[in-house]
N, C-alpha and C positions, 0 to 999 in steps of 0.2 A: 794317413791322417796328417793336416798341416801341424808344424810345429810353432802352434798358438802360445805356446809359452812365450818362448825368444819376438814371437810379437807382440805379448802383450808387455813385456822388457824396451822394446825397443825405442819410447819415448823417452825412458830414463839418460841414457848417455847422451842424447846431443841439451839434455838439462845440465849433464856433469860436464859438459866442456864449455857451456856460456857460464856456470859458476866458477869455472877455472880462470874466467878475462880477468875478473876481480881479485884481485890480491887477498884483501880481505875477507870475502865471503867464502861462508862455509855451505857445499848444499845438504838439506835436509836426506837423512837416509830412506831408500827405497824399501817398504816392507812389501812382497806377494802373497796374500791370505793363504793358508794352508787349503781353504774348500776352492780359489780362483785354481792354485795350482792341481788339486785332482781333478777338477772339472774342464782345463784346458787339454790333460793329458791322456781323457779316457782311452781304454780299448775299443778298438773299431775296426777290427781286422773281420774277414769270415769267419763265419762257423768254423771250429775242426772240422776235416772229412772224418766220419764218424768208420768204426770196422765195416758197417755193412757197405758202403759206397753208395748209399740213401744219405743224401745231406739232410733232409729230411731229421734223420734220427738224431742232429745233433739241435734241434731247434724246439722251440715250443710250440705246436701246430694250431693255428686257430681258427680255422677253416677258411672258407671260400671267401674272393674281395669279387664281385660283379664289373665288367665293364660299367666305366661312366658313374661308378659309386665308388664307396669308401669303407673303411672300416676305423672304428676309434677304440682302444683299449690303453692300458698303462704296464710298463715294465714292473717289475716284483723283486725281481733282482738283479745283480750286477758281476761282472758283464751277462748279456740277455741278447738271446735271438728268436726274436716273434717270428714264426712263418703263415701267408696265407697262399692259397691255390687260386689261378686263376685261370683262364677258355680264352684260347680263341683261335681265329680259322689262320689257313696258311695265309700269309701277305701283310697281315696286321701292322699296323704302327702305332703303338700305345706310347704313353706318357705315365709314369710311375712318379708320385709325390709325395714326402712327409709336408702335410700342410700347417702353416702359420698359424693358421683356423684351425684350433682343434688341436693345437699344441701348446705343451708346457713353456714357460720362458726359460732360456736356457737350459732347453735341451742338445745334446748333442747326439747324432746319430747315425748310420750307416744303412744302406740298403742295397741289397745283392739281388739277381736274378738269374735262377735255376732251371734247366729243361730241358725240350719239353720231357715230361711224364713218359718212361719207355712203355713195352708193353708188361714186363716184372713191376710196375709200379715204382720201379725210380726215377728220382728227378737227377742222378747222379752224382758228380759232385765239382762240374766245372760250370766257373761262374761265364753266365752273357753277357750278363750288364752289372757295374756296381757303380756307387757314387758314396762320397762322404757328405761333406755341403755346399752340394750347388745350389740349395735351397734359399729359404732366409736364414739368417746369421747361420749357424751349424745345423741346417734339418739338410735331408737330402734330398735330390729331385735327379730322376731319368727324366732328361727333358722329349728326348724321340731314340724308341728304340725299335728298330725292323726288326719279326720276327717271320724268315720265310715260311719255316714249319708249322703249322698247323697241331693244336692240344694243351696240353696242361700244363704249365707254370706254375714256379713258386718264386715267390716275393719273400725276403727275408730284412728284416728290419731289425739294427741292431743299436746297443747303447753298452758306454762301459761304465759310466756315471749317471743314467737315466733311473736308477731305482725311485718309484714313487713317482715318477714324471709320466702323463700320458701322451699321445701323440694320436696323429688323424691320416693314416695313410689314403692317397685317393686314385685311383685307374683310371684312364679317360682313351677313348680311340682316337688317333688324330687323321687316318687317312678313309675311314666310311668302308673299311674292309676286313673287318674285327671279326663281323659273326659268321658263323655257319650259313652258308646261301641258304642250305637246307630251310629256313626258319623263313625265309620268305617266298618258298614255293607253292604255299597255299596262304591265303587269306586267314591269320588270328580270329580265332571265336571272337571273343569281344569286338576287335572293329567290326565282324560280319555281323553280327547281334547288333549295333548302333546304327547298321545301314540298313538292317528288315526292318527294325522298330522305324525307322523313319518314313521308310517308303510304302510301309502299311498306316501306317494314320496320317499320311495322305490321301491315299487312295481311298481309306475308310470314311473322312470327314471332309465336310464340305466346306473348302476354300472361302471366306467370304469376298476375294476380291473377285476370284473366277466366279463366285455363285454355284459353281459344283468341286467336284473332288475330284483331285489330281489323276491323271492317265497313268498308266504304269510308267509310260515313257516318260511321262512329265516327273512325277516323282521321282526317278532314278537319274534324272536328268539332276535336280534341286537336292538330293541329297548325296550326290557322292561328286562334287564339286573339288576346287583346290582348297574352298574355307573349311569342307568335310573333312578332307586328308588332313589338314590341320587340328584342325578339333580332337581327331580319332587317333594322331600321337599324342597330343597333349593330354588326352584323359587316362592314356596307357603309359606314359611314360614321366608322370609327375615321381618327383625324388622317393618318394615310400612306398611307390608300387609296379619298380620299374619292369618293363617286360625285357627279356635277354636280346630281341632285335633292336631295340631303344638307341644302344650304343653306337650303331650306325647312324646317327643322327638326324634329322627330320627328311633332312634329302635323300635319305638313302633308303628311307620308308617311303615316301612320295614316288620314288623314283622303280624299286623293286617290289612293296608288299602292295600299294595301295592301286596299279593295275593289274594284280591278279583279283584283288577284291572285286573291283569294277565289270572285268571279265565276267567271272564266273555270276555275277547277278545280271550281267548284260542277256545272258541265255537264261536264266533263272524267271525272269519276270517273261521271259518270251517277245524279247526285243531282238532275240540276233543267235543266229548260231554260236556254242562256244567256240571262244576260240583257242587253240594247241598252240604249247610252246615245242619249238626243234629242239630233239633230244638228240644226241648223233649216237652211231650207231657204238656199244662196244666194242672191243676186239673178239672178246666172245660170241659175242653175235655175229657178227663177220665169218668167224670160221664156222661155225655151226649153217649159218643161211647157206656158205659156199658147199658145209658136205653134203647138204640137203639135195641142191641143186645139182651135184654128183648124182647121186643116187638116179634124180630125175630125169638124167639123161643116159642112163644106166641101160642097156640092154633095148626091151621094148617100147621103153620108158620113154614119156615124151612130154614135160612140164618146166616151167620154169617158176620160180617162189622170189619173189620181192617181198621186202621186209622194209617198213619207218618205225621208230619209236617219235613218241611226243611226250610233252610234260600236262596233268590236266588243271584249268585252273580250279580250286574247292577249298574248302575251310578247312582249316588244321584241326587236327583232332575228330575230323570227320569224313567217314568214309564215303569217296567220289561214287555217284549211281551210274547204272549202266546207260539209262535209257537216254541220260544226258548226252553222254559223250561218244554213243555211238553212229549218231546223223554225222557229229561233227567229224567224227574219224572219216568216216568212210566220202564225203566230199573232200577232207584234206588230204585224203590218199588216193580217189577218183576222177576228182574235178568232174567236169562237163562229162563225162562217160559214165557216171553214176544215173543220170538222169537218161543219157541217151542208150545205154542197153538196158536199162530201165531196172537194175539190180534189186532183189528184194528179199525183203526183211524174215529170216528165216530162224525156226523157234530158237530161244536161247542156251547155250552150251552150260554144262559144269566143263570144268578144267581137265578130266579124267575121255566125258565122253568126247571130247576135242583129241585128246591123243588117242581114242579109239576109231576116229574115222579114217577112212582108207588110206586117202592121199598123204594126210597130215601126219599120222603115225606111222608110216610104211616108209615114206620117204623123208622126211624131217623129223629124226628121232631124237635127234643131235640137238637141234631148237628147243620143241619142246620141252627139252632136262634145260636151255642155257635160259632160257626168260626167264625164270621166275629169280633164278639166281641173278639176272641183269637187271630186273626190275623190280623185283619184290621186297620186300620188308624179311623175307625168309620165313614167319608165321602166317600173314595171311591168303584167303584163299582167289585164284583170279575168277574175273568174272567171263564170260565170252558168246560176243555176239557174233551173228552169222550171216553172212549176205553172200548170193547166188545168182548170175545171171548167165545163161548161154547163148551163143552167137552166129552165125554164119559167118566164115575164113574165105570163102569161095571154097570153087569145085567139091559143092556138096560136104565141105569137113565143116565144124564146130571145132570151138572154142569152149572148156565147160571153165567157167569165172568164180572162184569162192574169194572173197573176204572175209576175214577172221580178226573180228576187233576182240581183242585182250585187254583186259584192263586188271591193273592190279589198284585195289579200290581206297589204301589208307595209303599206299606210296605216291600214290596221285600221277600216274604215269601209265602210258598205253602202248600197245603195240599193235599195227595193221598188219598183219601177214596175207600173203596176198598168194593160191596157188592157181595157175592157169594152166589145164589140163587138156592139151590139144589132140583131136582127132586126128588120126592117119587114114 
């Protein structure tokens, strides 16, 4: 804390030495009010570290501050340390503020930052960031603080003179790399909801300028424009009902939520195949495809198994269908050879009878246990399509061709596996 006293002293003495020129003159005596001098000197140190090493335990917790929001309450007593929690992804660069707005006059105050949240739920007890007032007059402000880690924070707001004084702490992202990617792998219910209602009363009512009613094409074309993307943050993301992607700011919805939306209604109306985002492969996947492929070369054994993941584009909160995404897989894992050994559509799998066929479970036993762990949610269950083509190699062998589209249907995420079981 500055030592506001000896500054608010400091105009006195060069008073007392131009009264000195004067022979005669006396200066008037300096009084400092007893409440200037407790209000210049409050406590503003951290919290104690508390016994359990949960700084946490030494604060008054009052829950969660949102990316890009705020929170407003008043001290009670003195000295006081308000905490709230706050998210976000690894990379982050926020901005923590006691604001002007929404603060008492002559308040003074402190603000610490604690984290991230381990996996025992503490925040521990070493501070990231603190500040007294870089704020206006005495408030405080983190003006940029990088946060590599990724998780839970706490923000701790303090006053040693603040009793009955309120204040307006506020969060803001500054670099558009705050949230979870996860939140923008599928398309939010609401903006998908804003762009069927649109492109169905199109299509339903008759344009008076066309004289007839919009083509699917045309409607999807008029309602998911850059004035749409617009519109579809601004309805989500007004101050009282912000959504948690919000915080990466309009660009960064335009730029990551609002072409998976596009996507996934581009195939939806029946204008285009979906189309897959590149998932690369894990490490667990990697060794599992490789023992498979041990196996396949095992002995009599004579196969080889290629393996892609992809991302699907669909709506949050709703689970991706199979019938969508299996055209699309199997051209983005066949190209031209889908069409030209003419591969075909064969009944659809449970999860269970996929590990019970021959090739798939005998020799990829290793896969089967790593996908669902690589891809899944951990509860839901995959879905699985089938496709089948065999070939002529020369000299009278075959090629027998299975494709195996996987789909894990609320992770929004697929996998091609691919077994080619060659004739000897």
């Amino acid at each position: 804390m500055r030592g506001k006293l000896t500054q608010s002293l400091g105009w006195v003495f060069p008073a007392l030495l131009l009264g000195a020129c004067g022979p005669t003159e006396t200066a008037d005596p300096v009084h400092v009010s007893e409440d200037l001098g407790a209000r210049e000197q409050g406590v503003l140190y951290p919290p104690p570290p508390p016994p359990s090493g949960n700084i946490v335990h030494s604060t008054a917790f009052m829950g969660p501050l949102s990316l890009g929001g705020s929170v407003q309450t008043q001290f009670t007593t003195q000295p006081q340390y308000l905490s709230f929690a706050f998210n976000v992804a690894a990379g982050a660069q926020v901005k923590l503020e006691v604001t002007h707005l929404g603060s008492s006059m002559y308040l003074d105050t402190g603000l610490f930052v604690y984290g991230p949240k381990d996996a025992n739920g503490s925040y521990g007890t070493t501070v990231v960031a603190q500040d007294d007032d870089a704020g206006y007059g005495q408030l405080s402000k983190i003006a940029s603080l990088s946060l590599p880690q990724g998780g839970e924070y706490l923000a701790v707001v303090s006053t040693g003179t603040g009793v009955g004084k309120r204040f307006r702490l506020q969060l803001d992202c500054l670099n558009g790399h705050c949230v979870d990617p996860a939140l923008f792998a599928t398309c939010d219910l609401d903006v998908a909801t804003r762009i069927e209602v649109c492109v169905q009363a199109l299509v339903e009512e008759v344009d008076p300028v066309l004289g007839r009613p919009h083509t699917a094409a045309e409607a999807f074309a008029a309602c998911t424009d850059a004035t749409d993307a617009y519109h579809a943050y601004m309805e989500n993301c007004s101050p009282v009902a912000q959504k948690p992607w919000c915080a990466d700011s309009l660009s960064g919805f335009t730029q990551r939520m609002w072409p998976v939306c596009q996507d996934f209604y581009f195939a939806y109306y029946g204008l285009g195949r979906l189309p897959l985002g590149d998932l690369p492969l894990s490490g667990a996947l990697h060794a599992a495809l490789a023992a498979g492929n041990g196996h396949c070369q095992d002995g009599e054994n004579f196969c080889d198994g290629l393996l892609a993941t992809y991302t699907v584009p669909g709506i949050s909160t709703m689970p991706q269908t199979l019938f969508r995404v299996a055209d699309a897989v199997l051209y983005a894992a066949l190209g031209e050879a889908a069409d030209h050994y003419r591969f075909e559509r064969m009944p659809d799998l449970t999860y269970a009878q996929f590990g019970a066929y021959a090739y798939a479970g005998r020799w990829f036993p290793e896969l089967l246990q790593a996908l669902p762990a690589a891809l899944g949610n951990g509860a839901e269950t995959p879905l699985v399509a089938h496709y089948h083509a065999s070939y002529g190699v020369g000299s009278g062998a075959k090629d027998y061709h299975h494709l195996y589209v996987v789909l894990f249907p609320w992770s929004h995420k697929v996998a091609a596996f691919q077994i080619i079981e060659h004739e000897l």
